[in-house]
Biopython code that builds the backbone (N, CA, C, O; Angstrom):
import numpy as np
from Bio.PDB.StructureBuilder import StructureBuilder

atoms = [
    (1, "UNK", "N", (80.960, 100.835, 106.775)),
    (1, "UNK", "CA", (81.459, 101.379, 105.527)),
    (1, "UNK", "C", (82.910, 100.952, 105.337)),
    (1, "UNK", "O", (83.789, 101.158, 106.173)),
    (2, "UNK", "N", (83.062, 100.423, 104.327)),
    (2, "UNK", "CA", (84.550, 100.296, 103.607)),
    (2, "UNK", "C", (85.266, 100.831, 102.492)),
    (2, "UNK", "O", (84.726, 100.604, 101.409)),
    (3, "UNK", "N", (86.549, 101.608, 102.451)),
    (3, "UNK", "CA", (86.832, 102.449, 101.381)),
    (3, "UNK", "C", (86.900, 101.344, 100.258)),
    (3, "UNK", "O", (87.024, 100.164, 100.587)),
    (4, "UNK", "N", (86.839, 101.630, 99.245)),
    (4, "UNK", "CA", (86.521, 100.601, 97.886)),
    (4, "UNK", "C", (87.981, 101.000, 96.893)),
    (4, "UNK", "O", (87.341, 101.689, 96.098)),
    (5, "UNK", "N", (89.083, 101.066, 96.481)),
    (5, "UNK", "CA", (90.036, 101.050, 95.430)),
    (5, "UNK", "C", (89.853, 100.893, 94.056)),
    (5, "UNK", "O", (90.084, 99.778, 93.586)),
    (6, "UNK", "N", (89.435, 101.903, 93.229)),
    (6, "UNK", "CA", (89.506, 100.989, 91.665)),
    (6, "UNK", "C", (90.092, 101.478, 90.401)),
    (6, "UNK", "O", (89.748, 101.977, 89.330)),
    (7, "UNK", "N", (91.266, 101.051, 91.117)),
    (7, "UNK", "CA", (91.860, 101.923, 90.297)),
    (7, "UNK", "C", (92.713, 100.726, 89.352)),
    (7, "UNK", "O", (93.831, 100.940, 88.885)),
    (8, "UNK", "N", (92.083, 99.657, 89.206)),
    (8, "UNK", "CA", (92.377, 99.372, 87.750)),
    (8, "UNK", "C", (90.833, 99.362, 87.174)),
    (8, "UNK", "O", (90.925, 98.790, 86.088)),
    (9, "UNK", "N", (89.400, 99.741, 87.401)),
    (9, "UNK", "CA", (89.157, 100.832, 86.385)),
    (9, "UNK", "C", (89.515, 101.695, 85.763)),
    (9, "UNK", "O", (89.289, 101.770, 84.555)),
    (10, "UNK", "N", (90.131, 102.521, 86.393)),
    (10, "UNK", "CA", (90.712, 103.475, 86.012)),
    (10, "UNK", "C", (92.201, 103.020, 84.806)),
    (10, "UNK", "O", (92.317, 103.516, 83.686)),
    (11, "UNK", "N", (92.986, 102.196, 85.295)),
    (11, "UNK", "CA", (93.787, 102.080, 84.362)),
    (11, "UNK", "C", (93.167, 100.726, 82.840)),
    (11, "UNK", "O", (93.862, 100.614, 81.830)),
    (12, "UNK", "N", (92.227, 100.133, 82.964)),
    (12, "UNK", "CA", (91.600, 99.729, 81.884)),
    (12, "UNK", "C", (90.679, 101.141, 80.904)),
    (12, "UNK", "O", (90.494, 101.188, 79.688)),
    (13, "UNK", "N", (90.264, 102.120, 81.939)),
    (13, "UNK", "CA", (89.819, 103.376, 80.731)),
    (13, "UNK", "C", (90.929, 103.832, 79.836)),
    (13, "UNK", "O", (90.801, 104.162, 78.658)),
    (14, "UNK", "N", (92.209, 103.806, 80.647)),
    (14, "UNK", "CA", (93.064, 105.040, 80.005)),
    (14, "UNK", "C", (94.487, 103.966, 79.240)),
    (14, "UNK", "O", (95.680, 104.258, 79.151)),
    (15, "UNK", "N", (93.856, 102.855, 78.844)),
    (15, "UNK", "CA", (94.596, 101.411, 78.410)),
    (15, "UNK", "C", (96.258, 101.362, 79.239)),
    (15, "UNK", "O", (97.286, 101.062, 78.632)),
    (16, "UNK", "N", (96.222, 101.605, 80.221)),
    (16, "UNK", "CA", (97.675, 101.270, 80.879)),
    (16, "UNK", "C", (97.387, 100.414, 81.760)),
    (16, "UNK", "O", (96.361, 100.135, 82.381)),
    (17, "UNK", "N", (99.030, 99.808, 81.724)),
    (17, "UNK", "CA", (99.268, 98.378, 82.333)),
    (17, "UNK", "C", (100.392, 99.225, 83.912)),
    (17, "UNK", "O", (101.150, 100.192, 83.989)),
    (18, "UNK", "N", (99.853, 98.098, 84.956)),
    (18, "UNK", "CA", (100.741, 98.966, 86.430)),
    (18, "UNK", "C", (101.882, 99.263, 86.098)),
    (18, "UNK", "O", (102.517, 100.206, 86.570)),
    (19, "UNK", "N", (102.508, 98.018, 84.731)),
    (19, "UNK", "CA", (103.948, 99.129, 85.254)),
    (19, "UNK", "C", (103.905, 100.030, 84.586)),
    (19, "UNK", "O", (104.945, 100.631, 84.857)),
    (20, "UNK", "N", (103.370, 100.597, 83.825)),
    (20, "UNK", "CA", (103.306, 101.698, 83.000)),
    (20, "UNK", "C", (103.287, 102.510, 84.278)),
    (20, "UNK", "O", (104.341, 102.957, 84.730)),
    (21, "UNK", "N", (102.019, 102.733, 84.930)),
    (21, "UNK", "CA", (101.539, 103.536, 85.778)),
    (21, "UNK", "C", (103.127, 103.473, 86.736)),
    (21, "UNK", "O", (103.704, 104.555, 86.843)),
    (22, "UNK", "N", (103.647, 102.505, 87.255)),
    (22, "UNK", "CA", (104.393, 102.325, 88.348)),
    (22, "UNK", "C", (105.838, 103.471, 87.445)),
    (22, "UNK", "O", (105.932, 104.618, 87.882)),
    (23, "UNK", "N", (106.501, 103.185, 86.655)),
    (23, "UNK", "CA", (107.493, 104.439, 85.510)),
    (23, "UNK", "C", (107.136, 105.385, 85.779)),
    (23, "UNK", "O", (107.924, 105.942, 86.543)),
    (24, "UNK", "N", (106.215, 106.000, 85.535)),
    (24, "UNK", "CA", (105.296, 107.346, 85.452)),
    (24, "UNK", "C", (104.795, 108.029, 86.853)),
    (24, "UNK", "O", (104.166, 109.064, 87.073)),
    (25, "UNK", "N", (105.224, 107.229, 87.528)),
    (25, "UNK", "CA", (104.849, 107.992, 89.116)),
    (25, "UNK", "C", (105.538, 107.741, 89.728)),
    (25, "UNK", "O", (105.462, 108.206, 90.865)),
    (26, "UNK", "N", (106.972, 106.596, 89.292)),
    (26, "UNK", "CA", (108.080, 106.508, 90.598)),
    (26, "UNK", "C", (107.810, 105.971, 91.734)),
    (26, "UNK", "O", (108.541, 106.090, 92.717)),
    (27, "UNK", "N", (106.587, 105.238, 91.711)),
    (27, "UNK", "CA", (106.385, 104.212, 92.959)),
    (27, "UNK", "C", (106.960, 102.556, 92.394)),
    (27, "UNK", "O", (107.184, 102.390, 91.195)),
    (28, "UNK", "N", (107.149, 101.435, 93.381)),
    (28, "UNK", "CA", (107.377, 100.399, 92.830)),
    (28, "UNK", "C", (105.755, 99.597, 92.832)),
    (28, "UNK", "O", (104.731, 99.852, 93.465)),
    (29, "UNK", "N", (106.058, 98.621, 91.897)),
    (29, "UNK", "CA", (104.481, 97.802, 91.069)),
    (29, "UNK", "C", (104.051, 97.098, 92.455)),
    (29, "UNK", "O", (102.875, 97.126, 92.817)),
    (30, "UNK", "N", (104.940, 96.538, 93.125)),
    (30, "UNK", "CA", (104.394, 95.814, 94.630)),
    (30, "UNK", "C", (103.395, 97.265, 95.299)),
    (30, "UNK", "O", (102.218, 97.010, 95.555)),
    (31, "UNK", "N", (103.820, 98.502, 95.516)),
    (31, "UNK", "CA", (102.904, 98.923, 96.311)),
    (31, "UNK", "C", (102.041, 99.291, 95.736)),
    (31, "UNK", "O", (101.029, 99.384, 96.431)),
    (32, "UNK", "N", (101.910, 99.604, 94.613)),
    (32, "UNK", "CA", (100.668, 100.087, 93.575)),
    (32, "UNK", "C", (99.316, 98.986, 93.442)),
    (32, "UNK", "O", (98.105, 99.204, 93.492)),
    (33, "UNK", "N", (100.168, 97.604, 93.232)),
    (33, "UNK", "CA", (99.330, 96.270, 93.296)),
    (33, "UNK", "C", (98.846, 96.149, 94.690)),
    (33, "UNK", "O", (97.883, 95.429, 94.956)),
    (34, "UNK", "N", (99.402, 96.743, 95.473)),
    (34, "UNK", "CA", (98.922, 96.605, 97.107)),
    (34, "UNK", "C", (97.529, 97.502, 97.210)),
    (34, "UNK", "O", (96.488, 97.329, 97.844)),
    (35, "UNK", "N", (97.922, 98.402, 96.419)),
    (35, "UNK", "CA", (96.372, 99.493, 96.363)),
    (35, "UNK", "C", (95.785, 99.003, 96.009)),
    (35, "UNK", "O", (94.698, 98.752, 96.530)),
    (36, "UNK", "N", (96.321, 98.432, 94.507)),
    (36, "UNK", "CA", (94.918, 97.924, 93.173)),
    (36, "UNK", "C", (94.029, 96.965, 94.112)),
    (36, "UNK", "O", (92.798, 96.945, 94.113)),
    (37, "UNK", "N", (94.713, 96.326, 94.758)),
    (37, "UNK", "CA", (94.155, 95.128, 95.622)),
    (37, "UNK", "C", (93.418, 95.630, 96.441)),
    (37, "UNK", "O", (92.441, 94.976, 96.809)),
    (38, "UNK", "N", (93.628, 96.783, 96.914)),
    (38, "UNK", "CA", (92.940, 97.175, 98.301)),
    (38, "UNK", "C", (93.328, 96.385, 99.542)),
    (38, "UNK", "O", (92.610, 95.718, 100.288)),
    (39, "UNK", "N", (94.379, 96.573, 99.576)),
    (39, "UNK", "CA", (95.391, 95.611, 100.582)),
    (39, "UNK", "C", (96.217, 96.864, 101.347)),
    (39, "UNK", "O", (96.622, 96.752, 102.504)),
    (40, "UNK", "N", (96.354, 97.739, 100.756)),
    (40, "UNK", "CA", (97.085, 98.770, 101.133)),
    (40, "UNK", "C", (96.465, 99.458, 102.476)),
    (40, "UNK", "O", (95.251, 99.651, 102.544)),
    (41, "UNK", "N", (97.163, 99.747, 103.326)),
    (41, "UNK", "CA", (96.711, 100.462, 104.707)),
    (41, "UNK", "C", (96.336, 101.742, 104.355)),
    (41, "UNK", "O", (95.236, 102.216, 104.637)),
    (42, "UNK", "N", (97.262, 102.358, 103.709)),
    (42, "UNK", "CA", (96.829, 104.085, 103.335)),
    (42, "UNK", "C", (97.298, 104.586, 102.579)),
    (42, "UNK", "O", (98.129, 103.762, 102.195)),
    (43, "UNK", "N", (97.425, 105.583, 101.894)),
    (43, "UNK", "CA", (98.040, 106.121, 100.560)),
    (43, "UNK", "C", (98.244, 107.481, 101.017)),
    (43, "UNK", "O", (97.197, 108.094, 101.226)),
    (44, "UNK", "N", (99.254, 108.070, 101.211)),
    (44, "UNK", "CA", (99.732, 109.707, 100.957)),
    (44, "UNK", "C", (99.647, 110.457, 99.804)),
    (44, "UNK", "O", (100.238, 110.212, 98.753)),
    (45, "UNK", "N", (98.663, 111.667, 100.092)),
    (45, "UNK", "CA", (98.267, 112.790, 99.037)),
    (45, "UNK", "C", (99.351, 112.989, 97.887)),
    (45, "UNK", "O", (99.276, 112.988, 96.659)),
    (46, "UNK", "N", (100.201, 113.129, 98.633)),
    (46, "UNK", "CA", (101.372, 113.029, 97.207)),
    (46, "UNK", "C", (101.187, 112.162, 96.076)),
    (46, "UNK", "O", (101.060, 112.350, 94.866)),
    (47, "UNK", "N", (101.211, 110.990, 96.952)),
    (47, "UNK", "CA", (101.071, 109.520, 96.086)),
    (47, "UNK", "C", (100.020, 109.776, 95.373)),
    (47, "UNK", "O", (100.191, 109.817, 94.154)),
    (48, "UNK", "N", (98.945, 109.966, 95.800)),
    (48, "UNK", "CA", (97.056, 109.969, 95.075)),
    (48, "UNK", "C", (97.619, 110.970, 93.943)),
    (48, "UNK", "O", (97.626, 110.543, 92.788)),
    (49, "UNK", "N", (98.182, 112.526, 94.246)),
    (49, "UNK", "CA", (98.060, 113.485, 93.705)),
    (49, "UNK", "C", (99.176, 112.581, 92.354)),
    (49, "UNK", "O", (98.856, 112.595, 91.166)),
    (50, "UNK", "N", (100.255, 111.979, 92.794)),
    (50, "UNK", "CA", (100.650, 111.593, 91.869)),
    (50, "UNK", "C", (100.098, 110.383, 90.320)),
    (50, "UNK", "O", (100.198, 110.379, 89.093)),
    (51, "UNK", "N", (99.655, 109.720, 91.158)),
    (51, "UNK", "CA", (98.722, 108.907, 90.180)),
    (51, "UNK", "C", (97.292, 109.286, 89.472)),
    (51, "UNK", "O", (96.671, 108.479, 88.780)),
    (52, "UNK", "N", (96.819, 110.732, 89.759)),
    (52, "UNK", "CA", (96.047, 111.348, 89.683)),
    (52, "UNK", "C", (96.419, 112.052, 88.623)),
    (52, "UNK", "O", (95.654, 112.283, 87.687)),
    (53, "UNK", "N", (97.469, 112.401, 88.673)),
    (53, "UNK", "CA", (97.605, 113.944, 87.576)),
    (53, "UNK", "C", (98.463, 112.647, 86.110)),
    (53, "UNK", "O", (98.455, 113.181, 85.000)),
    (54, "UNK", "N", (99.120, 111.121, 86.125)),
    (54, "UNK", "CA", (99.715, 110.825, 85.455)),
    (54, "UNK", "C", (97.993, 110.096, 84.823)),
    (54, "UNK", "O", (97.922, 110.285, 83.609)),
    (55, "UNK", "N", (97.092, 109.581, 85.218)),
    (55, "UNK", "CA", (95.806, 109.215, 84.775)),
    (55, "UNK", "C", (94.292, 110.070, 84.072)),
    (55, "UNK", "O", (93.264, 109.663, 83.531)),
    (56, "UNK", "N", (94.864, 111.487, 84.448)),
    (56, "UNK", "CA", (94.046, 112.657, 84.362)),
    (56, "UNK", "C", (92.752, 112.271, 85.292)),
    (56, "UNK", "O", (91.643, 112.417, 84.777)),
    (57, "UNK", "N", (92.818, 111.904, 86.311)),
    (57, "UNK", "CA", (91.334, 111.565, 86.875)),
    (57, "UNK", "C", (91.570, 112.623, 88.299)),
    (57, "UNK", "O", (92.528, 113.303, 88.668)),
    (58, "UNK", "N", (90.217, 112.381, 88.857)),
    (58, "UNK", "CA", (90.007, 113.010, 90.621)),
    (58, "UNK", "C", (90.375, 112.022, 91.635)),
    (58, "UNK", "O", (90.245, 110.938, 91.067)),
    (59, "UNK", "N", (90.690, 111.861, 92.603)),
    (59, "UNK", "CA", (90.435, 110.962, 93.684)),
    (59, "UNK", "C", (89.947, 110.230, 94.001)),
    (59, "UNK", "O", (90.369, 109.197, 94.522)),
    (60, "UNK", "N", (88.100, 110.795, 93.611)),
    (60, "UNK", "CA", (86.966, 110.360, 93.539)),
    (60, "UNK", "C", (87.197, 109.286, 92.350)),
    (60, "UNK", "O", (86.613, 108.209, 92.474)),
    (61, "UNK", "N", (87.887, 109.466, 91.373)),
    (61, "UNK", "CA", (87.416, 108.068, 90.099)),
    (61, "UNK", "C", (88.536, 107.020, 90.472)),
    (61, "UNK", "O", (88.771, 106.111, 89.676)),
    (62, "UNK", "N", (89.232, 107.120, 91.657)),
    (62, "UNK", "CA", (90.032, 105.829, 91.999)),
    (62, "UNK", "C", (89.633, 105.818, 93.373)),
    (62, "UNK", "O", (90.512, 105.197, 93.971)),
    (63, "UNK", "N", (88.766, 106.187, 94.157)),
    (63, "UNK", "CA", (88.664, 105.956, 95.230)),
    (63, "UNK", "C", (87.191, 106.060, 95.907)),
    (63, "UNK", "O", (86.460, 106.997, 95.584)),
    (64, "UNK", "N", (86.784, 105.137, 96.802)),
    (64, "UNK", "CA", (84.863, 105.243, 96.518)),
    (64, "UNK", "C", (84.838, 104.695, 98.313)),
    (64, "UNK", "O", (85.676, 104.178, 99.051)),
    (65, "UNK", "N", (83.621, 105.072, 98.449)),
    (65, "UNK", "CA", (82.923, 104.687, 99.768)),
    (65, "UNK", "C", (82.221, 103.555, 99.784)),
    (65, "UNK", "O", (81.084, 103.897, 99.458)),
    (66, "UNK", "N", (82.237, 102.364, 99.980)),
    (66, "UNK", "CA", (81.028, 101.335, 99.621)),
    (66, "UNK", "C", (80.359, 101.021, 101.165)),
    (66, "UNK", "O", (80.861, 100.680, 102.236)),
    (67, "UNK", "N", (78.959, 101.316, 100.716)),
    (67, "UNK", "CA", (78.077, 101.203, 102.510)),
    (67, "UNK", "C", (77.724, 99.696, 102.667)),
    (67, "UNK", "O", (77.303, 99.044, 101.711)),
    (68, "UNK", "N", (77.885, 99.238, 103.736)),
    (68, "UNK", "CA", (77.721, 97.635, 104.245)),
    (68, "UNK", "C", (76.158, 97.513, 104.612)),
    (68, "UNK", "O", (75.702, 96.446, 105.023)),
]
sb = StructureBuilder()
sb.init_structure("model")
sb.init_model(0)
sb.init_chain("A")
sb.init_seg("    ")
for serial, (resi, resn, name, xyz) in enumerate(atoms, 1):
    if name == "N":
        sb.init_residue(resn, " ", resi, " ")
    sb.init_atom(name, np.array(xyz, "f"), 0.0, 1.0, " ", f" {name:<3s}", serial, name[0])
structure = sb.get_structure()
């Protein structure tokens, strides 16, 4: 199993561009693009909770289980 990232689904539903998202949550666009990518090692609840509450979504709609 591999965690899956999609969270530019998520920002093509809600028409924002990273840096939008990156302003609005106070992270920089390199580590956000590190997620979008799924390149990123791990993300802190803060962080999720933050990009979560600026997207109106759950965890679950930027973040998925995909079985091998």
């Amino acid at each position: 199993m591999k965690i899956i990232v999609t969270l530019d689904v998520m920002l093509a539903k809600r028409k924002m561009k990273l840096n939008e998202l990156s302003q609005k949550v106070g992270i920089s666009v390199t580590n956000l693009s590190l997620l979008k990518t799924g390149k990123a090692r791990g993300i802190r609840f803060s962080t999720l909770l933050s990009i979560c509450e600026v997207l109106d979504c759950e965890p679950g709609d930027i973040i998925a289980i995909e079985k091998e």
